[in-house]
Each structure stands twice: as C-alpha cells, then as structure tokens.
N, C-alpha and C positions, 0 to 999 in steps of 0.2 A: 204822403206817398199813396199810390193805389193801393196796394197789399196794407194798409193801415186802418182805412177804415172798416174794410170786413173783420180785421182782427179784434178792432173794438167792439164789434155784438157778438163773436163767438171767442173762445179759447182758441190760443195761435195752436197751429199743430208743434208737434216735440218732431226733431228732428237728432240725430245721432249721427254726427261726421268723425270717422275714421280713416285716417291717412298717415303711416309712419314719417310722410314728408309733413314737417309742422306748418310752412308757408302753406302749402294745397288745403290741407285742411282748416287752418285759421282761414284763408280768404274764401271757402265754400262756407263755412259759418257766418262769415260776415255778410256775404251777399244772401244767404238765406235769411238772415237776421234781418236785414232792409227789405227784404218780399216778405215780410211779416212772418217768417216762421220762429219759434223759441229752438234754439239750437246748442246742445252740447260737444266738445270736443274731444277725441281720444287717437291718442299719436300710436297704437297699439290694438294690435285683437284683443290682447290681455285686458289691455285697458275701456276698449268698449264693451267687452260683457260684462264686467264692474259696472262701469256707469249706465250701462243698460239697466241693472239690478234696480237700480238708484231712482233714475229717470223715466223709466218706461216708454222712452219714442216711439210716436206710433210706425217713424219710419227711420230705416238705416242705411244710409250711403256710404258705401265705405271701400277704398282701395282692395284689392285683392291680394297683389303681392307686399307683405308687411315682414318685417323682422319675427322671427316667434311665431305667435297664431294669427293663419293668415287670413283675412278676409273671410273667405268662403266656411271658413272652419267659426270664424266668431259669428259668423251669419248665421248658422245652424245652431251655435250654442243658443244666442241669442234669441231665435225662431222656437227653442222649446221651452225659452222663459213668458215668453210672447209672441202664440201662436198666430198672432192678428197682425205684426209685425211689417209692413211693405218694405221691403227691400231690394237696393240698387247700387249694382255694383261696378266699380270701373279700374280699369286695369290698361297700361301700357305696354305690356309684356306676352309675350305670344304665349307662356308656361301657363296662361289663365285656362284655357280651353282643355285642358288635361283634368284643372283643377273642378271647372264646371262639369264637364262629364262624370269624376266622380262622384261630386254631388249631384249631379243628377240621379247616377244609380243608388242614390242614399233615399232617394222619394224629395230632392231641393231642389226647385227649380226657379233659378235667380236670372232677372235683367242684369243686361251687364254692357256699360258704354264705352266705348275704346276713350285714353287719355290721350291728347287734353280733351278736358270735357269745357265745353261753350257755356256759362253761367246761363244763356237762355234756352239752352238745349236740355239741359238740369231742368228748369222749372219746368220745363213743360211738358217733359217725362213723369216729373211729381203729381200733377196736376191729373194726370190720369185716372 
C-alpha cells in the first residue's frame, strides 16, 4: 500500500479513536490502520484519557457526543496531558455547537466534521 512504505523510514503517527458507537470506531481504526497510521481505540471519554496516558497519540479523533465524558471534555483533559496533541472532532448532533462554544470560551479551539464522516475526507483533514 502507498501509506506503507513512508511508514517503513519513519514511525507511523499514533492516532487515538474515540466513539461510544464501537462499529464507527473500530472501522475508523481499521482504515487508519491500512493508511499506515498505529491506532488505538476507546469506546468512551473516560476511556480515552486513560489510554491517552498510556499511548501518547500525537492525534485524537474523537466523537463528541459520548455517554459520560464527552468528547470535547476528553479533548481538553487530554490537551493538558499533551499539549502538542492535533485534534479532530466529529459529531452528528446539532448539541455539539453549544458544546464547542464552551470550549471555546475555555481558550480550546477544536476542528470538528459533521457525521458521517468520508474515510477520505478523514485523511485528508489529518494530513494537514
């Protein structure tokens, strides 16, 4: 694959997918997997600022509306474990824009791509 042999001379980027729907999440893993990125999963905010600890992705994509902590809230946890952190966030719900505005007035100011998201609309936002 194209994405395979750059990853052979350098370290694949770390990527961190979070989606409380486990199919959206497992399949953006997978296709980032095959574009050469190393990718961990987390069905949970909870659960990606854990394995954030862990893994240290340079980047996070992650749903916004989740059960518990949501998106936007693990994004910032996560943002002050790792301030280097690119982050991108996607959400089908029109409650997101309430939620970005607050983070906004928090000093976070997050991308954020309406659901469904295009697997090549994904890379190429990353790619940035």
């Amino acid at each position: 694959m194209m994405g395979r042999s750059m990853s052979e001379t350098k370290s694949r980027q770390r990527v961190l997918v979070a989606d409380d729907e486990r199919v959206i999440a497992d399949t953006l893993s997978m296709i980032l997997n095959q574009s050469g990125f190393e990718t961990r999963v987390a069905y949970s905010g909870e659960q990606a600022v854990e394995i954030a600890g862990e893994f240290h992705p340079e980047m996070l994509i992650s749903d916004v509306i989740m059960v518990g902590v949501n998106g936007i809230d693990a994004a910032i946890e996560i943002r002050r474990m790792l301030p280097e952190i690119k982050v991108l966030l996607f959400s089908g719900q029109a409650a997101t824009a309430d939620l970005l505005e607050k983070a906004r007035a928090r000093g976070y100011d997050f991308e954020i791509l309406a659901k469904p998201v295009h697997p090549q609309d994904l890379l190429a936002r990353m790619r940035r």
